[in-house]
Structures are given as structure tokens and as C-alpha cells.
C-alpha positions in Angstrom: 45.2 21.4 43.7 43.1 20.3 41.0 45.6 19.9 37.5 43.3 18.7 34.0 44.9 15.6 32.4 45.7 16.9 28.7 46.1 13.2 27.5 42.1 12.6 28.8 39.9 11.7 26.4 36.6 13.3 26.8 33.4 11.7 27.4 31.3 13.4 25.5 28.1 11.9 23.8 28.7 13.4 20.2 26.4 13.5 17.0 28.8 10.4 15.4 28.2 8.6 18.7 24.1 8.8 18.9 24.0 7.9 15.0 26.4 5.2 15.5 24.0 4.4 18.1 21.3 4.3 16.1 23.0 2.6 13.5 24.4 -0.3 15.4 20.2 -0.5 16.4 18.9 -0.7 13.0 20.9 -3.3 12.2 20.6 -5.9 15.1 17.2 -7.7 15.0 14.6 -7.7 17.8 16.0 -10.7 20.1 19.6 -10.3 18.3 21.0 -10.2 21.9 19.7 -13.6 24.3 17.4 -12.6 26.7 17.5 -8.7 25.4 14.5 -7.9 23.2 16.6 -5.0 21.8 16.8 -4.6 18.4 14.7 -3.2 15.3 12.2 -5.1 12.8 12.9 -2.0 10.2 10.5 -4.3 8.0 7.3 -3.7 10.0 7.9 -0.1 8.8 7.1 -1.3 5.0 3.9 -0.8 3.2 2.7 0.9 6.2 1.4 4.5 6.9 4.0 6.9 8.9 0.8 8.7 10.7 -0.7 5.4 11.9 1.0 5.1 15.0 3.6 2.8 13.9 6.3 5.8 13.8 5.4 6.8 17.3 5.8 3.2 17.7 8.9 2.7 15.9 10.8 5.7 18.2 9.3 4.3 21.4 11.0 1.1 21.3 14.4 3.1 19.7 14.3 5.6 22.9 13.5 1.9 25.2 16.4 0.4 23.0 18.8 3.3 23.4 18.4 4.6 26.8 20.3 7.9 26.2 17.5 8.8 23.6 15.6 9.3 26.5 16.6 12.9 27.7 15.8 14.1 23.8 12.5 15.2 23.9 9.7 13.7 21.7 9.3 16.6 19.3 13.5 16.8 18.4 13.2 12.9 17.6 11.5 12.3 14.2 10.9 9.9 11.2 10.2 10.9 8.0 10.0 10.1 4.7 11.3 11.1 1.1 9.6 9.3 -2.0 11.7 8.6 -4.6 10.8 8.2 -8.4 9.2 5.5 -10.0 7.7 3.6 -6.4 10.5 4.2 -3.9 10.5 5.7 -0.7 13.7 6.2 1.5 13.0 6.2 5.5 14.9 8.9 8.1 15.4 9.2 11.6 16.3 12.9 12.3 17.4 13.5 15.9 17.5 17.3 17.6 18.5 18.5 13.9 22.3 17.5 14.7 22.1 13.5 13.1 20.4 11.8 10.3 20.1 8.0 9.7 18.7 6.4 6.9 16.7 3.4 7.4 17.1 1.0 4.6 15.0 -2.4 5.2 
């Protein structure tokens, strides 16, 4: 007979987990780990245009990075951007409308 452990802990991906995720990816530089080229160079994002192909970019490398980003597809997983008075401009990853993550080079 099959009983259900109440004292289990479930092993559930959850929203806090993915943007921890994400976090924990934003923050580690490209080569942070030896012989891993994961990590993020959230600079290359600066002075650069969002529809150049350096977002599609910029997730490609986050879904490599982050392998569970994978079975999100392409159009739940975004980057946008927010300008903020006088010349400032604060970066977002949305993912499947459950998590945001600010980028902040």
C-alpha cells in the first residue's frame, strides 16, 4: 500500500525558485565557474538597442545557462524596458507572467 510522507518536502519548481535562478545568473559573470562559460555580461546590454538582436541574444544564453528555462516557450520569456526620468532606463526579465527580475548592470 502506497501511504504519502506528510513530513516530504515537495519538489516543486516555484516562481521564488526560477527568479532565484535567474538572479543567482545575473550576478555570476560569464566564466565565473572554471571550465563553465555560464554566467551573464548584463553590461553588453548597455547603450545598446533591445530590438537589435541582442535581447534574443541575451535569453538564448539565460535558457543555455538555466536549463529548466528551456520548457518555457520563447514568447512567455521576455526583456523589456522602462525609461526612467532624466536618462535612466531600468532593464526586466519577465517570465510566463508569474516572475520579474530586474537587471541592474
Amino acid at each position: 500500500m502506497f501511504t504519502l510522507n506528510p513530513n516530504a518536502q515537495s519538489t516543486a519548481i516555484t516562481a521564488e525558485d526560477i527568479q532565484g535562478m535567474i538572479t543567482h545568473w545575473l550576478a555570476t559573470p560569464v566564466n565565473g565557474y572554471l571550465g563553465s562559460e555560464y554566467g551573464c555580461d548584463v553590461k553588453s546590454l548597455l547603450q545598446k538597442a533591445l530590438h537589435s538582436g541582442i535581447a534574443d541574444a541575451f535569453i538564448a544564453k539565460m535558457k543555455k545557462d538555466i536549463p529548466i528555462l528551456s520548457v518555457i516557450p520563447q514568447e512567455n520569456i521576455s526583456l523589456y524596458s522602462i525609461p526612467e526620468p532624466p536618462d535612466k532606463l531600468r532593464l526586466f526579465i519577465a517570465i510566463a507572467g508569474i516572475t520579474t527580475v530586474e537587471i541592474n548592470p
